[in-house]
C-alpha positions in Angstrom: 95.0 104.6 82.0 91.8 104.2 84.3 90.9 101.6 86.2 87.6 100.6 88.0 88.1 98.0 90.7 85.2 95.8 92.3 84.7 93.9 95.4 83.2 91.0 96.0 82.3 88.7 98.9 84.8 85.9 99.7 83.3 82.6 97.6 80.3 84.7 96.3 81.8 84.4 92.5 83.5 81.8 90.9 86.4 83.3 88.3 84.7 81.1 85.4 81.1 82.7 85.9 83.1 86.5 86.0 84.6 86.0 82.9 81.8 84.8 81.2 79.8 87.5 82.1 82.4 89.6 81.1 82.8 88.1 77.5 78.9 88.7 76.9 79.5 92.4 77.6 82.8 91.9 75.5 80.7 90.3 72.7 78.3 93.1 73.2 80.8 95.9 72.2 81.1 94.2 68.8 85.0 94.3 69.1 87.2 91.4 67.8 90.7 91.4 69.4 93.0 88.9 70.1 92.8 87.5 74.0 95.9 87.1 76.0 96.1 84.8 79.2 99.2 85.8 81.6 100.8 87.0 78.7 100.1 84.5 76.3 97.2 84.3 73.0 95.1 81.6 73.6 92.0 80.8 71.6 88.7 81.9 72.4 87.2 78.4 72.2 90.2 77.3 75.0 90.2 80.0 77.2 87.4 79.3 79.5 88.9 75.7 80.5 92.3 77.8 81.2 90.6 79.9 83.7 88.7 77.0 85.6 92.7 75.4 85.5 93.9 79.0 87.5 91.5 78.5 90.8 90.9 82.0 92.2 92.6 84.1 89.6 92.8 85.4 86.1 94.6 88.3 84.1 92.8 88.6 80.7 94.1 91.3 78.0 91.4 91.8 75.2 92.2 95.2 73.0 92.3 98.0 74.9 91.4 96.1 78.1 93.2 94.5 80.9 90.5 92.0 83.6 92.5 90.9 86.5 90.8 89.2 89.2 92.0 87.7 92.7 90.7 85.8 95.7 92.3 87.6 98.9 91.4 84.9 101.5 93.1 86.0 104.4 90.5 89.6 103.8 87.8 87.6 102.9 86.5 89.0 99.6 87.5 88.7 96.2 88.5 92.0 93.4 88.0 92.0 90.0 89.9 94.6 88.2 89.6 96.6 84.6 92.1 98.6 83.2 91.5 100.5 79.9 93.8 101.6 77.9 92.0 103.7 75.9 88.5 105.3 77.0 86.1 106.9 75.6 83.5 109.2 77.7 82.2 106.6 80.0 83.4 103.2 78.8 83.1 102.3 82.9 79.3 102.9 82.6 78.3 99.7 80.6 80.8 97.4 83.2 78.9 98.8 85.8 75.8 98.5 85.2 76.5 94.9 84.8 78.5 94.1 87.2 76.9 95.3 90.3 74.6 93.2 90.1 76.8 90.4 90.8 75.7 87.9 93.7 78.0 89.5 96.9 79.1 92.9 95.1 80.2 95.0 98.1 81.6 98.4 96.2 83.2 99.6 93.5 85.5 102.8 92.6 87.0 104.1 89.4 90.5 106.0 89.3 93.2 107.4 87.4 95.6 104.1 87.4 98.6 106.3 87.4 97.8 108.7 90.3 96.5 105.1 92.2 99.9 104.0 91.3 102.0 106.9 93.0 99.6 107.2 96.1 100.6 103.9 97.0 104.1 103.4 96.2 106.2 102.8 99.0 109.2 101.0 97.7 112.1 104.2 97.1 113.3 101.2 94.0 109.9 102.1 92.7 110.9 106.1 92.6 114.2 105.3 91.6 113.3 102.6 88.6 111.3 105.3 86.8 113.8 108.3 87.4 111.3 110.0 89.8 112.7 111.8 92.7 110.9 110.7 96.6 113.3 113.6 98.2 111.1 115.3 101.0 108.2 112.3 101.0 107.9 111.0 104.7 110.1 108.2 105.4 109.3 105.2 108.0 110.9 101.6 109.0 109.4 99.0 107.9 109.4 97.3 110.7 112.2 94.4 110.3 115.3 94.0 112.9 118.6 94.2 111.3 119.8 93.6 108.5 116.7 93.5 106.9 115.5 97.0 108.1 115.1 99.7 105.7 113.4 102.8 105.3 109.9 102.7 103.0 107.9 105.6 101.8 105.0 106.6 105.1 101.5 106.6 102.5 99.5 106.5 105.7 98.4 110.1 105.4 98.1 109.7 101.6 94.4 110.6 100.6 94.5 108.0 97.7 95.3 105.3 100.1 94.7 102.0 99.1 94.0 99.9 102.4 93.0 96.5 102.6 90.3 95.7 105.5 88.4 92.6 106.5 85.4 92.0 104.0 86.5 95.5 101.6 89.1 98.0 100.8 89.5 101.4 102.2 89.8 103.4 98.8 87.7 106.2 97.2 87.0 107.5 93.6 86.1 110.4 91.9 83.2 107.8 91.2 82.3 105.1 93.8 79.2 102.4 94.0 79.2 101.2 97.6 76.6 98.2 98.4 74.4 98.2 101.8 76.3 95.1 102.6 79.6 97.3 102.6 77.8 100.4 104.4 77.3 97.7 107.3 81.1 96.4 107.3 82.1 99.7 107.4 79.3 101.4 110.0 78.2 104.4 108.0 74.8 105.1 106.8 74.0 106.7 103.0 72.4 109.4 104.7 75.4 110.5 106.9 77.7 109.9 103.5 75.6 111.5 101.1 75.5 114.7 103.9 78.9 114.8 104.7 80.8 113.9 101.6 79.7 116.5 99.1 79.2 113.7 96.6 75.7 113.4 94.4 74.2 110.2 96.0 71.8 108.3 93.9 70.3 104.6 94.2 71.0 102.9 90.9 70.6 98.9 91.7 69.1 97.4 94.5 70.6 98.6 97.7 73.6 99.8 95.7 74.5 103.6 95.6 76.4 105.8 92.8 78.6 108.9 94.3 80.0 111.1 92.4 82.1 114.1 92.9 83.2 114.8 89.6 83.3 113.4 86.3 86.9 114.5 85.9 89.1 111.8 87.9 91.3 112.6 91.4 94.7 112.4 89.4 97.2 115.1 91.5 96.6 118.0 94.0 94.1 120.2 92.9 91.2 118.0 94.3 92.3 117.5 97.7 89.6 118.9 99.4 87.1 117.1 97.6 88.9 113.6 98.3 89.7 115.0 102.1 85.9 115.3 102.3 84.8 111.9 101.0 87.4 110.4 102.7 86.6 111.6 106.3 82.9 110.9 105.1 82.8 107.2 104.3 86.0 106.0 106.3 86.6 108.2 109.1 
C-alpha cells in the first residue's frame, strides 16, 4: 500500500470543503464504489452532513482508497491522508495536482505505508502481534516511574522517522512537495535543498516545489544513502 500524506495550516481547511474537493476528483476517475464512513456504508447523498457532524476529522473508504484526515491542534496544522490499495503508475499525480493548491498547504510526501509503518513502530506488542522479531533493535525507557516504566523501541535514529513539529511534520519521501510557507517554518531555502539533497527540484504550483529522488519508493535498506542525504538536507 502507498500513502501520500498532506499538511495543512491549522483552521486553513474545513473537513466538509476537503472532501468535496476530493469527491470531484473521485467523480472525475469515473469509478462507482460503495463509500464507507468509520466503518460503516452510508449513502452518497448523506455523507456530506456526516462529515460536518465529525468536527475536525473523517476516515472515508471509497474502492481502492482510504482519505483520513485530522486536526492536530496542539501542532497547529491539520493532515489529510490517502492510502491506495491498489495503484497504478502514478495514481498520486492527479491528488496532487489538486490538492496543493489548497488554501494553507504546507508540504506533502508519498511513501511505502508498510516501510512508514515499521520505521515508526515502537511498541515491542506491535513486533510481537504480527510474529516479527525486534531482537537487536535499540531499546529506550519511555520515560514513566514505576510501575508504569517499560522499555519501547529507540526510532530516533530511524531515517523514516515520522516526527511531529509545530506547524509541519519532520518526514521525507522518495517524492515530496514542500510549500515556501514550510521552507520558512523549517529555515531552509530551495536552493540549499535542491544542492544538497540530490533530489530533482522543480516549481510545479505557486511557491510550491516537487523533489524527487526516485520513482521507485524508500521501502527497506538499499536507499539509505539517498534518504540520509535528503534527510540531512531539508531537516538537519
Amino acid at each position: 500500500m502507498q500513502r501520500i500524506e498532506f499538511i495543512y495550516k491549522l483552521g486553513s481547511q474545513e473537513p466538509i470543503h476537503v472532501w468535496e474537493k476530493i469527491e470531484l476528483l473521485l467523480k472525475n476517475l469515473g469509478e462507482s464504489c460503495p463509500l464507507i464512513l468509520y466503518g460503516k456504508k452510508v449513502a452518497a447523498s448523506k455523507l456530506s452532513a456526516e462529515i460536518k457532524k465529525r468536527k475536525g476529522s473523517f476516515n472515508v473508504e471509497y474502492g481502492g482508497f482510504v482519505f483520513h484526515m485530522a486536526t492536530v491542534t496542539n501542532y497547529n496544522h491539520v493532515l489529510l491522508q490517502i492510502d491506495s490499495k491498489e495503484h497504478p503508475e502514478e495514481w498520486w499525480a492527479c491528488w496532487v495536482s489538486e490538492l496543493i493548491k489548497l488554501q494553507g498547504f504546507i508540504q506533502a510526501w508519498l511513501v511505502d505505508a508498510e516501510f512508514n509503518y515499521w520505521q515508526n513502530a515502537t511498541d515491542p506488542i506491535q513486533y510481537k502481534s504480527k510474529g516479527r522479531s525486534y531482537e537487536g533493535l535499540p531499546m529506550i525507557s519511555n520515560g514513566l516511574p514505576p510501575p508504569l516504566e517499560q522499555l519501547k523501541i529507540d526510532i530516533s535514529k530511524n531515517l523514516g522517522l515520522r516526527k511531529i513539529c509545530y506547524g509541519y511534520v519532520e518526514a521525507i519521501g522518495a517524492i515530496m512537495w514542500l510549500s515556501e510557507d514550510f521552507l520558512d517554518l523549517n529555515k531552509r531555502s530551495i536552493e540549499w535543498i535542491s544542492k544538497n539533497s540530490g533530489a530533482r527540484v522543480e516549481q510545479v504550483s505557486e511557491g510550491v516545489y516537487e523533489l524527487m529522488v526516485s520513482r521507485r519508493l524508500f521501502c527497506d535498506g538499499t536507499s539509505l544513502d539517498e534518504q540520509m542525504k535528503l534527510r540531512q538536507a531539508i531537516y538537519r
